[in-house]
C-alpha positions in Angstrom: 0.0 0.0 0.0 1.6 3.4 -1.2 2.3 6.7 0.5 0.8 9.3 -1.8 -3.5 8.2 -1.1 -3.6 11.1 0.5 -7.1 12.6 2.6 -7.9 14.5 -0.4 -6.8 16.1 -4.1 -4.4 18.4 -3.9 -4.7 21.4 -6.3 -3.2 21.0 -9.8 0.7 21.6 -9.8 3.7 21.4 -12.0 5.7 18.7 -10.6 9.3 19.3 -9.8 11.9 18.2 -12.2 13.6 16.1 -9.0 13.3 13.0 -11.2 13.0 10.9 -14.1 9.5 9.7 -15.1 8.2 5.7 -15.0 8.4 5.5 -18.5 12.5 6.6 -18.1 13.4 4.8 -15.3 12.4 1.3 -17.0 10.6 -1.5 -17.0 8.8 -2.7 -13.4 7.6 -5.8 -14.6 11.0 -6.8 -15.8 12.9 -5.8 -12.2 9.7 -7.9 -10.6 10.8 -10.9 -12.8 14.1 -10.6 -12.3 13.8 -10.6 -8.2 11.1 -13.5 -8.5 14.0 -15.6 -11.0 16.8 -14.8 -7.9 14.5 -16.4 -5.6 13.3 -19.4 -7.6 16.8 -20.5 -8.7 17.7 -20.3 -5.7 14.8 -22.5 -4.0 15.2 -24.6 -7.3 11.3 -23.8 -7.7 9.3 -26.2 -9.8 9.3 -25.6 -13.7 5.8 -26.0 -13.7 4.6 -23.0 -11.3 7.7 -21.1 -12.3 5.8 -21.1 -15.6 2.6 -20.1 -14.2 3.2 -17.2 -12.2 5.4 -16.0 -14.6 2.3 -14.2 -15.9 -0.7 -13.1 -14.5 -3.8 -15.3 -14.6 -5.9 -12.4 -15.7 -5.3 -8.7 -17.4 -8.4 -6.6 -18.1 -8.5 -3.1 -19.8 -11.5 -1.2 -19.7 -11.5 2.2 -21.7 -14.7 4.2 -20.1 -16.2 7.6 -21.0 -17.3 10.1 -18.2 -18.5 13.5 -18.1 -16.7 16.4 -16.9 -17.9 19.3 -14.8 -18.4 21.4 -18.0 -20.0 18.9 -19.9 -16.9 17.8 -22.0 -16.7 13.8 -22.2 -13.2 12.5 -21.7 -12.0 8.5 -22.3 -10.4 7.0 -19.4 -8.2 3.8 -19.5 -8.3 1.9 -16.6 -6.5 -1.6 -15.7 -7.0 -4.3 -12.9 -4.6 -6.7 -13.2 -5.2 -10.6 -11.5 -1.8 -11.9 -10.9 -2.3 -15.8 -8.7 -5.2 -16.8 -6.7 -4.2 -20.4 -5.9 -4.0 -19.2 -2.2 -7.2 -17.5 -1.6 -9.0 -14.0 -3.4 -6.8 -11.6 -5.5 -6.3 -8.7 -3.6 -4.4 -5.4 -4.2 -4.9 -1.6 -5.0 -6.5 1.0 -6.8 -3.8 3.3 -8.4 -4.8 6.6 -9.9 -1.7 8.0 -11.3 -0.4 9.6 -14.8 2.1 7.1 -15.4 -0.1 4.2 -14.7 0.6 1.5 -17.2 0.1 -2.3 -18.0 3.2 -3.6 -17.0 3.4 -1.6 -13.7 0.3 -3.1 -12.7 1.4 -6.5 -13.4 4.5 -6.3 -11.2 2.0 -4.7 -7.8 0.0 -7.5 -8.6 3.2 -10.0 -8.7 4.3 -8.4 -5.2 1.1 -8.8 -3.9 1.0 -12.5 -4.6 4.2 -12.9 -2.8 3.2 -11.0 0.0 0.5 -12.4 1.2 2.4 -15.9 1.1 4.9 -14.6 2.8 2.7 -13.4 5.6 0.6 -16.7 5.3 -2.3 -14.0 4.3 -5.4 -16.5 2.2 -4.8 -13.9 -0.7 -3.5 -13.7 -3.8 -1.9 -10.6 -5.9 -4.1 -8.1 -7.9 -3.9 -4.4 -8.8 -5.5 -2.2 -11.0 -6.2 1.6 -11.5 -6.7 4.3 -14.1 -4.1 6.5 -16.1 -5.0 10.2 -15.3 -3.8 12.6 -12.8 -6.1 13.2 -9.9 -4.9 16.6 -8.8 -6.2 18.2 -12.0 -10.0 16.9 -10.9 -12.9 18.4 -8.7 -14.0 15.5 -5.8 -17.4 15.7 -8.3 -15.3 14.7 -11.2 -13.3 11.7 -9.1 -16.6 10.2 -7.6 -17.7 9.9 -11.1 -14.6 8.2 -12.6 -14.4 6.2 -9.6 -18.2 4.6 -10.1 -18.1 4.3 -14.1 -14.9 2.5 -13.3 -16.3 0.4 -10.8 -19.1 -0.1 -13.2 -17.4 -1.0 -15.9 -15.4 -3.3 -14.1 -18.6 -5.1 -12.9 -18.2 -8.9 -12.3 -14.5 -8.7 -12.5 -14.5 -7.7 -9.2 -16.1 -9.5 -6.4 -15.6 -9.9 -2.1 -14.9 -13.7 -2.5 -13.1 -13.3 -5.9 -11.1 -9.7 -6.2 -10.8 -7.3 -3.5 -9.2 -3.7 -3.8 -7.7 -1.5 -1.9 -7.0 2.0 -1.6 -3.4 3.0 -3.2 -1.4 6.2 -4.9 -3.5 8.7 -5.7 -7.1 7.3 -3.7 -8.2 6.5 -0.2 -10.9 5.8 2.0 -13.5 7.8 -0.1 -12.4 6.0 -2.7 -13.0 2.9 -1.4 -16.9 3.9 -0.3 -17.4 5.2 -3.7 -16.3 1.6 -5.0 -18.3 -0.2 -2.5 -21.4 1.9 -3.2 -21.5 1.3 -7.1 -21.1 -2.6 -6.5 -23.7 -2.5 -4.0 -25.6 -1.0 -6.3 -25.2 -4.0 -8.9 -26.1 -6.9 -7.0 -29.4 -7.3 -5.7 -30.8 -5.2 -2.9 -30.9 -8.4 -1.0 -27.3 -9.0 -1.0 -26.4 -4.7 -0.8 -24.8 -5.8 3.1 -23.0 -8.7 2.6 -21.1 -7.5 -0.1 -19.5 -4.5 1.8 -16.0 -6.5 2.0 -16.1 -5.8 -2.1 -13.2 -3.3 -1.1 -10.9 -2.8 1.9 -9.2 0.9 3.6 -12.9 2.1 3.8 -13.8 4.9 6.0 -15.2 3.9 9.8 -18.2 4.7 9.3 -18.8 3.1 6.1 -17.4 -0.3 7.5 -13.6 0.2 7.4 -11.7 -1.1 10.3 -9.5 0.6 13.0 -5.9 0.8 12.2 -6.4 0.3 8.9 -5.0 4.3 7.7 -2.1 4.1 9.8 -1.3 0.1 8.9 1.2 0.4 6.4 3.3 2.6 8.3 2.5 0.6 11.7 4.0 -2.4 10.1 7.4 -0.4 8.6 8.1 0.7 12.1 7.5 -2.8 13.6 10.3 -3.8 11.0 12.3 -1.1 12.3 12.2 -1.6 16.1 12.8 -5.7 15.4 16.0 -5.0 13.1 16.6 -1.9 15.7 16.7 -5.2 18.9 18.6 -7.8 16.8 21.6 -5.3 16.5 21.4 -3.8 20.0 20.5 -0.6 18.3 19.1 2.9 20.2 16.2 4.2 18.6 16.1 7.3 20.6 18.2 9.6 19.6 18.7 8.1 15.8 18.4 9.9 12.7 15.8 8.9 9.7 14.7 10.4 6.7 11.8 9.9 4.6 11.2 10.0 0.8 7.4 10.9 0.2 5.3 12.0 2.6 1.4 10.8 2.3 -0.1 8.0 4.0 2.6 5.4 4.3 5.6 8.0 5.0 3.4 10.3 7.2 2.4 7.4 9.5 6.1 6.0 9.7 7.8 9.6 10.7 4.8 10.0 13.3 5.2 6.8 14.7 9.0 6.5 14.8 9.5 9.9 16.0 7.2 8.8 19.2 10.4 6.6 19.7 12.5 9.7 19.7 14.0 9.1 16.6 14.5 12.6 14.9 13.3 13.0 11.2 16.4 14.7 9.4 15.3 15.3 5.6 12.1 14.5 3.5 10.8 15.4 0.3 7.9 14.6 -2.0 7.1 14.7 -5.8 8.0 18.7 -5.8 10.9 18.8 -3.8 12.7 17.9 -0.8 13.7 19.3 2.6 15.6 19.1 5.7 16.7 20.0 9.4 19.5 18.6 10.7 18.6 19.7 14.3 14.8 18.1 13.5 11.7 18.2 11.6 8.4 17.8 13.7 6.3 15.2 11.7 3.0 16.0 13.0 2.9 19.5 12.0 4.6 18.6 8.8 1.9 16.4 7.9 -0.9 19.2 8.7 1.1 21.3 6.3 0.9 18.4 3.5 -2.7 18.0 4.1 -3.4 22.2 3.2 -1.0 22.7 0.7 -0.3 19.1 -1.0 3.6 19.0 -0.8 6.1 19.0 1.6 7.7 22.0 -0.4 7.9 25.5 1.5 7.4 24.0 5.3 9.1 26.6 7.3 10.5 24.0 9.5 13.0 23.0 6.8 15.6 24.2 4.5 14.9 23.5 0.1 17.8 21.0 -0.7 17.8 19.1 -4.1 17.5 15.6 -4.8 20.8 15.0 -4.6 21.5 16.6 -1.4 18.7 14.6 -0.1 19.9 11.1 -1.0 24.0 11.8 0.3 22.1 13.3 4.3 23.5 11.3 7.3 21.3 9.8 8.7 20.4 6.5 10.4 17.6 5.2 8.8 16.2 5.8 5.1 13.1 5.2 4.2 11.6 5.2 0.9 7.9 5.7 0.4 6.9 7.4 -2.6 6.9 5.7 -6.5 8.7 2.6 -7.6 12.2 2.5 -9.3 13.9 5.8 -7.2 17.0 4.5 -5.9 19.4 3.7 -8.9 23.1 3.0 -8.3 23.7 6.8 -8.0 21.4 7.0 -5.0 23.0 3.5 -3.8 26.8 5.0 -3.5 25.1 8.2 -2.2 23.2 6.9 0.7 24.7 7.4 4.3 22.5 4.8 6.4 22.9 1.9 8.1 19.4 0.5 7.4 17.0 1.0 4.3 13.0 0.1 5.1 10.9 0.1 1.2 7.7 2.1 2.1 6.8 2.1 -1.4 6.8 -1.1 -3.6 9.3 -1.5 -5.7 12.0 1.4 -5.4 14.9 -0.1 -5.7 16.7 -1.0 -9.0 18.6 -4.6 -8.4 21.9 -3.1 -9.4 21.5 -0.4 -6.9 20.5 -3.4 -4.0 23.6 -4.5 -5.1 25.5 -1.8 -4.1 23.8 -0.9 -1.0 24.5 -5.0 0.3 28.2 -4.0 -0.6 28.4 -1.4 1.3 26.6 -3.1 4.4 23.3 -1.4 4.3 20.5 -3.5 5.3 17.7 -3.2 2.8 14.4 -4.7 4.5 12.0 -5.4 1.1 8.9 -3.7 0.2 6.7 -7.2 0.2 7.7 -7.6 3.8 8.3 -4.2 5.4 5.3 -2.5 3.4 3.0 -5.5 3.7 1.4 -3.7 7.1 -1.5 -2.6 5.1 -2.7 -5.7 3.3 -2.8 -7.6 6.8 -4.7 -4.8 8.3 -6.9 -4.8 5.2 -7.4 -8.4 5.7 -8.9 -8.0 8.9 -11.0 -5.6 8.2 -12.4 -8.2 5.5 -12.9 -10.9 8.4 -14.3 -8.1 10.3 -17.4 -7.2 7.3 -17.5 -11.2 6.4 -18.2 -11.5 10.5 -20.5 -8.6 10.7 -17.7 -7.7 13.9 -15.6 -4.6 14.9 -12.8 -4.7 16.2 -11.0 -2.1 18.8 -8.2 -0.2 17.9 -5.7 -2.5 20.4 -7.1 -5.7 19.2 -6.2 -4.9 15.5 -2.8 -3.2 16.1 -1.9 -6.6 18.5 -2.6 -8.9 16.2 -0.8 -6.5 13.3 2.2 -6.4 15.7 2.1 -10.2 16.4 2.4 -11.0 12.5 4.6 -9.0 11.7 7.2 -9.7 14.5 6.5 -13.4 13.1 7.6 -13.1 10.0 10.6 -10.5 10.9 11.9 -13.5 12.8 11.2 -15.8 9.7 13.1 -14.1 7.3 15.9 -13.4 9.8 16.5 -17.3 10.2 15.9 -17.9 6.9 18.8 -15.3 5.8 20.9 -17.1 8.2 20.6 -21.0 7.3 19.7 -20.0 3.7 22.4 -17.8 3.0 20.2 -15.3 1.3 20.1 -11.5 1.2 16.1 -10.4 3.2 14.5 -9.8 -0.3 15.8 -13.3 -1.8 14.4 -14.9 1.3 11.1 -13.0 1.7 10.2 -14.4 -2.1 11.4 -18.3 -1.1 9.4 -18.2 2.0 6.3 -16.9 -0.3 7.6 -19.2 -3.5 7.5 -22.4 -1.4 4.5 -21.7 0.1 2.7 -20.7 -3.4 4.5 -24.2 -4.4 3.4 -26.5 -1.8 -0.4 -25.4 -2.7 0.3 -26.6 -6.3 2.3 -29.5 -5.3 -0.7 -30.7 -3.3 -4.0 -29.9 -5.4 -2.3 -30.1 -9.1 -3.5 -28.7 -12.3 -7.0 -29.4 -14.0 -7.5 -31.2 -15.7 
């Protein structure tokens, strides 16, 4: 789940020329592939499942017309993307981003897959969402693309068969428009028991407690077990942040409560920093009225490249995919990297930072936070229950602590670096369910 689905559009801006778009910094599904091939060889993976999840199972495009506020009718293309579902569901996000693409779809809904294996989660991997830029829409205009999506998406969806989430670009009123528009499909009999259609809804529309702060609850839970295995003082530690909406916001508010000190953070129009301390909470009401990190008073402008070579303790990247390259590798001064956002780090540049004897803790474990959290909130509307805040955040903490000491013996008697091992655990888990039920016919 990613860091920019923020509380609401921000006005329309000119993005910073801080860094190179999607379509230049390659190909995700390739650097998906390539990590899932590491793995595999070295779990010697059956040829038979290495061939099937080598592509999705479904990928549907849905080109939709919806009218504007001044009557003009624009053509939107929108994707959701079915990756495995030999586990359980697919299950995975709802992007709304100018960049979005085929191929970046099918590498979220690879991770998801091997996610929820990893965490033992009954899901498969999904994504989806639409290629346009949010910010340059009224909340009229977005309610309507959101239902004629939802719409035309129709059976393709479904709370026992495909369940989204909220993602880069939407949120919880996203999530209640999508859940609406399928209620309003089905019969009127079955409106309630479909309400788990999506997950990250609001409260009061049948979301579940903990479920905004998740992702971020979980990177911070990755943090403090790392911090314990290596005897290492949170208070008092440095950490900086790469994009600052849901996932980043949560994690600087959270660690900062365990007196680490946020250093440097920046956003898709520019980055910041303090080296005596920025205060997260009031940087995060700033992001909510103004959209962007840019201009805080708290902190100094610094470019990109300023941003990447700060000191600092901790880094943690939560913004788009593909951001850390092998300039940003040698550039880092951390001892620990934590992937907020799925999929920023180019292999080669991994490479560099293992060199150089940086941890790097994986997006499909560290970021995972939000897809457990959003799984309980599915038990939760299946149930017809609600859970309290502590019971939710306990049971969050307990799984996530679980698999932090998985993947740490599995790195030891394996050999393998954290993201090789987080894929095996998921691979021979996704392997063992083929093993035992077979293909049909």
């Amino acid at each position: 789940m990613s860091s920019k689905a923020s509380a609401a559009p921000a006005p329309a801006t000119t993005p910073a020329p801080a860094a190179a778009s999607l379509a230049q910094r390659g190909n995700l599904y390739t650097v998906a592939t390539l990590q899932m091939e590491k793995a595999a060889k070295a779990i010697n993976l059956d040829p038979a499942v290495h061939a099937i999840l080598s592509q999705p199972k479904n990928e549907i495009i849905v080109n939709f017309p919806c009218r504007m506020d001044s009557g003009e009718m624009k053509v939107f293309k929108g994707y959701r993307v079915q990756h495995n579902n030999i586990l359980g569901p697919f299950k995975g996000g709802i992007r709304y981003h100018e960049e979005a693409n085929l191929d970046e779809m099918k590498a979220l809904a690879a991770w998801m897959t091997y996610k929820c294996a990893l965490h033992d989660i009954p899901y498969g991997g999904g994504k989806g969402g639409i290629k346009f830029n949010p910010r340059l829409h009224s909340k009229a205009e977005l309610e309507r693309i959101t239902r004629r999506f939802t719409h035309d998406l129709g059976g393709n969806i479904g709370p026992e068969w495909d369940i989204p989430a909220p993602d880069v670009g939407t949120n919880g009123q996203t999530m209640v428009w999508m859940m609406d528009t399928y209620m309003n499909i089905v019969g009127s009999n079955e409106k309630n028991s479909v309400r788990r259609i999506v997950t990250g809804k609001t409260l009061s529309a049948g979301g579940s407690h903990g479920r905004e702060q998740a992702t971020g609850r979980g990177v911070v839970h990755c943090i403090t077990e790392w911090a314990r295995d290596r005897h290492f003082n949170l208070d008092g530690c440095t950490f900086t942040v790469q994009g600052f909406g849901n996932v980043g916001s949560h994690t600087a508010r959270i660690l900062s409560k365990l007196g680490a000190t946020l250093v440097g953070v920046g956003d898709y129009k520019g980055y910041i920093a303090n080296t005596e301390g920025l205060n997260p909470h009031k940087l995060s009401e700033w992001v909510q009225q103004t959209g962007s990190v840019v201009e805080y008073k708290g902190g100094k402008p610094i470019s990109r490249e300023e941003f990447f070579a700060l000191e600092c303790d901790i880094f943690v990247p939560a913004a788009l995919e593909l951001e850390i390259g092998p300039n940003e590798a040698r550039a880092l001064k951390c001892k620990l990297v934590v992937e907020g956002a799925n999929g920023p780090t180019y292999p080669e540049a991994e490479e560099i930072l293992v060199s150089r004897g940086i941890d790097v803790l994986p997006d499909i474990f560290a970021n995972s936070g939000g897809v457990i959290v959003s799984y309980y909130e599915w038990l939760q509307n299946k149930r017809s229950e609600r859970w309290d805040l502590e019971e939710v955040e306990s049971r969050l903490e307990r799984r996530m602590k679980r698999t932090y000491g998985l993947l740490r013996d599995f790195t030891v008697e394996r050999k393998m670096d954290w993201r090789t091992a987080a894929y095996a655990v998921g691979l021979e888990r996704i392997q063992k369910a083929y093993m035992e039920r077979g293909i049909f016919p």
